[in-house]
N, CA, C and O atoms as a GROMACS GRO file, in nm:
protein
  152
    1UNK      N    1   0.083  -0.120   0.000
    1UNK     CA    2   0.000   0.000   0.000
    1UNK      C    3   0.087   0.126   0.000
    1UNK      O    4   0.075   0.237  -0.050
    2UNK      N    5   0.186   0.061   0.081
    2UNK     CA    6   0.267   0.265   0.101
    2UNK      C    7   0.355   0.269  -0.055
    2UNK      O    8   0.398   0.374  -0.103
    3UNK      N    9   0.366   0.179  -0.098
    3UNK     CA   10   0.479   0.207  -0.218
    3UNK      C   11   0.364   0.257  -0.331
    3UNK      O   12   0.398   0.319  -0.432
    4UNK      N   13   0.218   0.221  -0.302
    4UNK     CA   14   0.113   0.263  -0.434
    4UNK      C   15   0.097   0.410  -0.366
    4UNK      O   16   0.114   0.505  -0.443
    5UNK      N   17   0.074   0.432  -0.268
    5UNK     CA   18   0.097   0.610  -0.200
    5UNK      C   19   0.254   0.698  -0.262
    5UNK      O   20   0.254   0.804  -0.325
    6UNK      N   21   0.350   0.634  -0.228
    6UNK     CA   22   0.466   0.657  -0.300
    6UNK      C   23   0.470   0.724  -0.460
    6UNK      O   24   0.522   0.826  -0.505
    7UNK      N   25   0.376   0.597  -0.528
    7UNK     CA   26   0.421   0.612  -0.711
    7UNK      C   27   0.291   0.753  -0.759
    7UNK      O   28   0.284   0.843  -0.843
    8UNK      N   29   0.199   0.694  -0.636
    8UNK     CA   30   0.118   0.822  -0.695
    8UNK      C   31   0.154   0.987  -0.623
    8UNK      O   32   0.112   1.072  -0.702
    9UNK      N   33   0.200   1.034  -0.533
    9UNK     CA   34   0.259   1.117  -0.497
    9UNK      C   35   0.400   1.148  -0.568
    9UNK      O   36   0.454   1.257  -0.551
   10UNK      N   37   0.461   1.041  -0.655
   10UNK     CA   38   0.579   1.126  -0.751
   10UNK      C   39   0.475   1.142  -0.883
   10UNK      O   40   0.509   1.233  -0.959
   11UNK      N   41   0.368   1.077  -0.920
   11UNK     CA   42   0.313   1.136  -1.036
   11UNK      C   43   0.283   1.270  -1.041
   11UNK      O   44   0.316   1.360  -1.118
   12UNK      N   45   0.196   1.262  -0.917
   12UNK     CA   46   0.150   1.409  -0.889
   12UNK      C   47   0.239   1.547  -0.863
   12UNK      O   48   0.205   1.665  -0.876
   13UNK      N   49   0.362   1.490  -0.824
   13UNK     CA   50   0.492   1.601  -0.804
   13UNK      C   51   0.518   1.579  -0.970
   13UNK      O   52   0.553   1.692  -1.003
   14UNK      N   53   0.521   1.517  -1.063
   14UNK     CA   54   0.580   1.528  -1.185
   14UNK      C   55   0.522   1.595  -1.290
   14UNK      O   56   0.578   1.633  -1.393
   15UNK      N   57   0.367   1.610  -1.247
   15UNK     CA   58   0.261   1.686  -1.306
   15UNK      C   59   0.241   1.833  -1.287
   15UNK      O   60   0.205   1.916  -1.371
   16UNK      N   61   0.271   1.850  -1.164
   16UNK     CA   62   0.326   1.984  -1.116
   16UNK      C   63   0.418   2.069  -1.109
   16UNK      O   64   0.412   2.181  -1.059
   17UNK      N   65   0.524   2.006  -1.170
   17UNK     CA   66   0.697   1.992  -1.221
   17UNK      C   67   0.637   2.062  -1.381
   17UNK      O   68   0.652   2.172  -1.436
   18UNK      N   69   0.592   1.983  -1.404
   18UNK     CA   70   0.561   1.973  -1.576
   18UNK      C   71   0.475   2.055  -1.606
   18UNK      O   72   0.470   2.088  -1.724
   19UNK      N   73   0.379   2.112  -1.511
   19UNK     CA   74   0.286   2.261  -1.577
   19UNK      C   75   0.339   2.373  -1.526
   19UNK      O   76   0.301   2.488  -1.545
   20UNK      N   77   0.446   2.330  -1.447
   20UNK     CA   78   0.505   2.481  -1.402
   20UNK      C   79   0.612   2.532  -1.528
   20UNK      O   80   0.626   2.653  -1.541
   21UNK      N   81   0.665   2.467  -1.594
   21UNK     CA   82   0.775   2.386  -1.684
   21UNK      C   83   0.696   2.453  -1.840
   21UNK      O   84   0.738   2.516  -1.938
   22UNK      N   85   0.620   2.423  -1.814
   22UNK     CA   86   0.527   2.435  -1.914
   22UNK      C   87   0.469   2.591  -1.974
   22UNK      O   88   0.443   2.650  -2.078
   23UNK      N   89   0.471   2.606  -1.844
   23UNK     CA   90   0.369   2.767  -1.844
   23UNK      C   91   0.511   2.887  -1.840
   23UNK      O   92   0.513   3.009  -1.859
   24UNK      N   93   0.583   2.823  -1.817
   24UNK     CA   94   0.758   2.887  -1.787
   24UNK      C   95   0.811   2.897  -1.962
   24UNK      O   96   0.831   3.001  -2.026
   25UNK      N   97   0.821   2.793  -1.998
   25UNK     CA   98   0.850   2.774  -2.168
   25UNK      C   99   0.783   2.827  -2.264
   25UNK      O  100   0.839   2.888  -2.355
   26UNK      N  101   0.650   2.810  -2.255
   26UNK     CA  102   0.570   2.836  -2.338
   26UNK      C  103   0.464   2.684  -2.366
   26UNK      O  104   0.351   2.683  -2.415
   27UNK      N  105   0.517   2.609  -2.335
   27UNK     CA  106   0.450   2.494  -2.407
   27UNK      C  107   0.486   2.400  -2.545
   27UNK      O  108   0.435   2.298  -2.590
   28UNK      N  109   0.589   2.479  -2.585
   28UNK     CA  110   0.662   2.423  -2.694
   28UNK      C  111   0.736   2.277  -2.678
   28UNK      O  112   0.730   2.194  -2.769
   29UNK      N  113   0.809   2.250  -2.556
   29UNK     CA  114   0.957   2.158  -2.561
   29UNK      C  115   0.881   2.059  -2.509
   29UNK      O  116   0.907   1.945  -2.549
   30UNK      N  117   0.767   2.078  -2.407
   30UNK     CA  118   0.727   1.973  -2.325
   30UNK      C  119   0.587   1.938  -2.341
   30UNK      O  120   0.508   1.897  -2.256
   31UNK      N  121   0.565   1.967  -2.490
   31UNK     CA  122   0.443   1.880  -2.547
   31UNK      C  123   0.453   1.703  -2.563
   31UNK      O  124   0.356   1.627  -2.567
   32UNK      N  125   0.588   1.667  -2.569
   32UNK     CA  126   0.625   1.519  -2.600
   32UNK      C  127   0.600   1.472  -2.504
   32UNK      O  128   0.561   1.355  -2.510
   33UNK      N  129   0.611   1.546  -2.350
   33UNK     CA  130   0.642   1.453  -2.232
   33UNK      C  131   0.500   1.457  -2.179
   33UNK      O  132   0.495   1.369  -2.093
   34UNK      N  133   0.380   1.518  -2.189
   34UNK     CA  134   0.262   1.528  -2.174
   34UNK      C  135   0.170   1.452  -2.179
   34UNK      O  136   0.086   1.468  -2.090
   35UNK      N  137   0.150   1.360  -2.263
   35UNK     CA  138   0.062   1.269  -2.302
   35UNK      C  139   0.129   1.137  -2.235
   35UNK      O  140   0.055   1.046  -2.196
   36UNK      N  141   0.269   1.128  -2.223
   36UNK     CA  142   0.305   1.012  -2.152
   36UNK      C  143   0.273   0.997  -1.952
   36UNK      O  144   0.268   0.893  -1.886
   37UNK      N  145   0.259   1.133  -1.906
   37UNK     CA  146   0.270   1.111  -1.831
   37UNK      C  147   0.084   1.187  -1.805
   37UNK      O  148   0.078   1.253  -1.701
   38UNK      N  149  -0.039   1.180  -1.879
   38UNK     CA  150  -0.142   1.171  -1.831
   38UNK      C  151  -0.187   1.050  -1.858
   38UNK      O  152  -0.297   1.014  -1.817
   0.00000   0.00000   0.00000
């Protein structure tokens, strides 16, 4: 159970990584990594 709390708490830090990332760039570089990680 704690390691499925684990994988979903780095998704959710990686999603939040990635629209900050995102909105910082423009949206251009980190269209590839987007769809893999929804």
């Amino acid at each position: 159970m704690k390691h499925r709390v684990t994988f979903f708490w780095s998704l959710l830090l990686l999603q939040m990584v990635n629209f900050v990332l995102n909105s910082l760039v423009g949206g251009d570089s980190l269209n590839v990594v987007n769809p893999s990680i929804m």
